[in-house]
C-alpha positions as CSV (number, residue, x, y, z in Angstrom):
1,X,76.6,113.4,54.3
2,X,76.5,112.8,58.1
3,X,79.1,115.4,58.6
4,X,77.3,118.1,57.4
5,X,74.2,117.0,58.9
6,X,75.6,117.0,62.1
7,X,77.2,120.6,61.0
8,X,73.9,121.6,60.3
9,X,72.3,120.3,63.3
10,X,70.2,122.7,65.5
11,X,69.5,119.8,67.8
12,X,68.1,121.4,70.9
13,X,69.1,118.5,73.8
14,X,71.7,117.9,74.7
15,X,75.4,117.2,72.9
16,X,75.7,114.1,74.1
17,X,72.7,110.9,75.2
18,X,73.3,107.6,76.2
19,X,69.6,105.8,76.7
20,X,69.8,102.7,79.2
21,X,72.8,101.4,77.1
22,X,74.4,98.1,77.8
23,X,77.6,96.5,76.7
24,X,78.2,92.6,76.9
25,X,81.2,91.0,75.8
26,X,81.8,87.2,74.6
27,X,78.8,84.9,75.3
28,X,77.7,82.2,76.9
29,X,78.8,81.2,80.1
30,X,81.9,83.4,79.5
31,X,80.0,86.4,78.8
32,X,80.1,89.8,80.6
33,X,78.0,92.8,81.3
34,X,80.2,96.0,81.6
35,X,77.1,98.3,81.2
36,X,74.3,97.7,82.8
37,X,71.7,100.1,81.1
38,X,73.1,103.4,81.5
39,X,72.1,107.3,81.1
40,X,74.3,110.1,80.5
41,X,73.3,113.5,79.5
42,X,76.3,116.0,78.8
43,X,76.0,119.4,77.4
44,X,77.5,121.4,75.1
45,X,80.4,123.0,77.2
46,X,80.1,120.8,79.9
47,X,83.4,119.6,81.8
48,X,82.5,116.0,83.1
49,X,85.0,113.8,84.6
50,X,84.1,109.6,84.8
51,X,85.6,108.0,87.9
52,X,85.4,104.5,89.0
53,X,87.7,101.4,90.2
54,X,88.7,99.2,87.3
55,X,86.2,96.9,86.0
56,X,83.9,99.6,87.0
57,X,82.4,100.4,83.6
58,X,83.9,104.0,82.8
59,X,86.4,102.9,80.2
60,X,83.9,101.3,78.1
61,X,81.3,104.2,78.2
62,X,84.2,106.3,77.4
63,X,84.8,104.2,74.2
64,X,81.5,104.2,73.4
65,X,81.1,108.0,73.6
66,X,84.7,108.1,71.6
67,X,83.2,105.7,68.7
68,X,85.5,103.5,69.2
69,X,83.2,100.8,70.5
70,X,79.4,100.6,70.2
71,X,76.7,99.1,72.8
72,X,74.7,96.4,72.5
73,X,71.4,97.5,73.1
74,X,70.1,101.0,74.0
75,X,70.9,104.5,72.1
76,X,73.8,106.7,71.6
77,X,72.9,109.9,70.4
78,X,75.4,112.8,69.4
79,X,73.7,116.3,68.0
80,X,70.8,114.6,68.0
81,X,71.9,112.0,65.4
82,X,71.3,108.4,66.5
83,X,75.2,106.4,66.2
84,X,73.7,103.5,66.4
85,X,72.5,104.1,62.8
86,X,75.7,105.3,61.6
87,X,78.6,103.1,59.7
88,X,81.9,102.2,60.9
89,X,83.2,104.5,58.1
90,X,80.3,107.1,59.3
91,X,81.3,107.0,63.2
92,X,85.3,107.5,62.2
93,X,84.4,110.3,60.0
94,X,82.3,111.7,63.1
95,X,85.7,111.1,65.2
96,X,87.8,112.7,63.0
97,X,85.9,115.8,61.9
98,X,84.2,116.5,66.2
99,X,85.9,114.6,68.8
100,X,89.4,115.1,69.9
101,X,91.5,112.9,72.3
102,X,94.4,112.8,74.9
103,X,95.3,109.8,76.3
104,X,97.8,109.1,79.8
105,X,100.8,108.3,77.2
106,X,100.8,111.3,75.1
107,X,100.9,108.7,71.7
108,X,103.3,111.2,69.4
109,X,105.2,109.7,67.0
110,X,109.0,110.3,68.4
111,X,111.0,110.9,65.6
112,X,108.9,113.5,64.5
113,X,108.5,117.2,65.1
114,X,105.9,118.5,67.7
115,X,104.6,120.6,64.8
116,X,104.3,117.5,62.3
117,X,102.6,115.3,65.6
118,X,100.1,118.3,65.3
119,X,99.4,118.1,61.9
120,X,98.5,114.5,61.8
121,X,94.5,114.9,62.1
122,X,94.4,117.4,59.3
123,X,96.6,115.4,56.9
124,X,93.9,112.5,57.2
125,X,91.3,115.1,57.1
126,X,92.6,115.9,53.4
127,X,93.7,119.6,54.6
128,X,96.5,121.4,52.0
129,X,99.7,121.7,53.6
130,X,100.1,125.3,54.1
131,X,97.1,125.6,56.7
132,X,98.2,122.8,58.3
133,X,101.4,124.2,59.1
134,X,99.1,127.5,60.0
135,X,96.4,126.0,62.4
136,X,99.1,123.5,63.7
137,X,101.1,126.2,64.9
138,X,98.7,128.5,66.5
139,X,97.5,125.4,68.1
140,X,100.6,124.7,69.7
141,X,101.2,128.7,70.5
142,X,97.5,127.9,72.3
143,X,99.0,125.6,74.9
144,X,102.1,128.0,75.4
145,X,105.0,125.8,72.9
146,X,105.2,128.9,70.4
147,X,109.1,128.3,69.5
148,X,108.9,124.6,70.1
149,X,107.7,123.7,66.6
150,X,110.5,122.0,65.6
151,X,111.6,119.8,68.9
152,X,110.9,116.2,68.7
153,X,108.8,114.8,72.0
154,X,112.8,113.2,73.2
155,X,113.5,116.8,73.4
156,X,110.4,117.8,75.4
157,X,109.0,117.3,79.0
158,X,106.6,115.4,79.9
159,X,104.6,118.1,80.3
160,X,105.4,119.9,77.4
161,X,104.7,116.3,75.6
162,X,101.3,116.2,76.9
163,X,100.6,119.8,75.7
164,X,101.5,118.7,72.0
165,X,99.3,116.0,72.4
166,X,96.4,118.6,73.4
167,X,97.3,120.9,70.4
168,X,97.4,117.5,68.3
169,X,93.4,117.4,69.8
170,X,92.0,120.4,69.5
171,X,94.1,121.5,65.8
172,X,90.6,120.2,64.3
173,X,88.1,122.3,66.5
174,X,86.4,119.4,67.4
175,X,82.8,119.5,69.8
176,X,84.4,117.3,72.2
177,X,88.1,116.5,74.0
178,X,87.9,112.8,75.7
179,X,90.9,112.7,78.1
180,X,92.1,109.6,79.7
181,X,93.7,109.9,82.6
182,X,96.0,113.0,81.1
183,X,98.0,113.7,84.0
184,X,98.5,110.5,84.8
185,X,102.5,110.5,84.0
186,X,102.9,113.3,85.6
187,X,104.1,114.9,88.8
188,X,101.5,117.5,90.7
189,X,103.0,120.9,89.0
190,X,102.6,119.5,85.6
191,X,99.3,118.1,86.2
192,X,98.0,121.5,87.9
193,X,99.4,123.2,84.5
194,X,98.0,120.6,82.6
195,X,94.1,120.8,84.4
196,X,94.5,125.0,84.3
197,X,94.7,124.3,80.1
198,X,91.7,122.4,79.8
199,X,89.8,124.6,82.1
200,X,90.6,127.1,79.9
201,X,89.7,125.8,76.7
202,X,86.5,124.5,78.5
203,X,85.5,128.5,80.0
204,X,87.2,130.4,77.0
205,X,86.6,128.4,73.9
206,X,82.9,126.3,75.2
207,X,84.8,123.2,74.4
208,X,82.9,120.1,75.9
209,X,86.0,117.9,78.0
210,X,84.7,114.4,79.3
211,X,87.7,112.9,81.3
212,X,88.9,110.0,83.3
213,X,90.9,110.0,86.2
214,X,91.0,108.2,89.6
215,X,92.3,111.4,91.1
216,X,90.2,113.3,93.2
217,X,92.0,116.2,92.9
218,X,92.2,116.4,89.4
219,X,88.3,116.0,89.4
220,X,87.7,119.2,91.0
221,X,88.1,120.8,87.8
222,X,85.3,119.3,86.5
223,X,81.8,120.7,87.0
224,X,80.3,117.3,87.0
225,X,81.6,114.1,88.5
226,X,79.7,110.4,87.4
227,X,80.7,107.6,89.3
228,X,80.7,104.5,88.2
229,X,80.7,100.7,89.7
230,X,79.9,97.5,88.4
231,X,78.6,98.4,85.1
232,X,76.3,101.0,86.7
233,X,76.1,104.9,87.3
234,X,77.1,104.8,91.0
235,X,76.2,108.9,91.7
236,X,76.3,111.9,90.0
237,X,76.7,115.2,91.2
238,X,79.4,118.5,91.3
239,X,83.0,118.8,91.6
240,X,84.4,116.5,94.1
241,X,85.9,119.5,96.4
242,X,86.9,123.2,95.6
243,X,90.9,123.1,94.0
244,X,92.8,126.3,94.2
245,X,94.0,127.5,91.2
């Protein structure tokens, strides 16, 4: 039911609202505020990237917008439908069937093929084997591994690791791509070619990337740049400098 009312959503804001949202964690003398009552607007098609020093916040918002952690007071609102109201089964459907994800350590299972790491999201989706096999490999000939179907990630580069992991997130079609710290692992050619993928997807397919990195340079992708410190939204404003390409 909340899938296909968010599939059939005509919501008019914005993809994405977080309403003076707080998190607090234990309680207490021991407990701790890493939210502070924070507001985020992103857009369908937006490319946002969430910087910070650790401790600053941005890794909690960033599970919060992933439904992997909720808030404790305030309002999270995706297509217009209030998460707060949703179950734990209800916010993992909404994962699995719109958001995508790429983390700093690529998370494939290594004895298995790059085309089977692709597939995983639509086996738990339920989908048939033979269009898995299908949209798994035009998602991997999407980040340029056509012919690497079969390799195993021991048999892959980093970087060509961190583009199965990117096919593995976008096989589904999801609304949104989180990315934490994806170039993290890797050295400054791989990242470049890993930044000029996402960019692509972002201008070419409207898909909405939210990312965190504490590189500068690998913010000036972005079109917007929130900063965060001490539980609060430091600044917001454009891409951090002009990269070239």
């Amino acid at each position: 039911m909340m899938a296909d009312s968010l599939a059939a959503s005509e919501n008019s804001g914005p993809l994405i609202e977080l309403k003076a949202v707080t998190r607090r964690y234990g309680s207490g003398t021991a407990e701790v505020t890493a939210l502070q009552g924070i507001d985020v607007r992103i857009e369908q098609g937006d490319f946002v990237a969430v910087m910070g020093p650790s401790g600053s916040g941005k890794s909690t918002c960033m599970n919060i917008l992933g439904c992997l952690d909720t808030p404790s007071s305030g309002r999270y609102r995706f297509k217009g439908v209030d998460v707060g109201g949703l179950s734990r089964d209800q916010r993992a459907l909404l994962r699995r069937h719109y958001l995508g994800f790429v983390f700093q350590g690529f998370n494939l299972l290594n004895r298995t093929s790059a085309l089977e790491n692709v597939e995983l999201p639509l086996i738990y989706r339920g989908t048939g084997a033979r269009e898995r096999r299908q949209r798994a490999g035009q998602a991997l000939a999407a980040v340029g591994l056509a012919g690497w179907e079969t390799h195993t990630p021991a048999e892959l580069s980093g970087g060509q690791q961190q583009r199965v992991a990117i096919a593995r997130a976008i096989v589904t079609d999801p609304f949104v791509l989180f990315a934490d710290e994806p170039t993290g692992n890797l050295d400054s050619a791989r990242s470049r070619e890993i930044m000029d993928l996402l960019t692509v997807f972002n201008k070419d397919r409207g898909l909405t990337v939210v990312m965190v990195t504490h590189d500068p340079v690998m913010a000036a992708y972005a079109r917007r740049v929130i900063r965060f410190r001490d539980g609060y939204i430091e600044n917001e404003g454009g891409r951090e400098a002009d990269h070239v390409s």
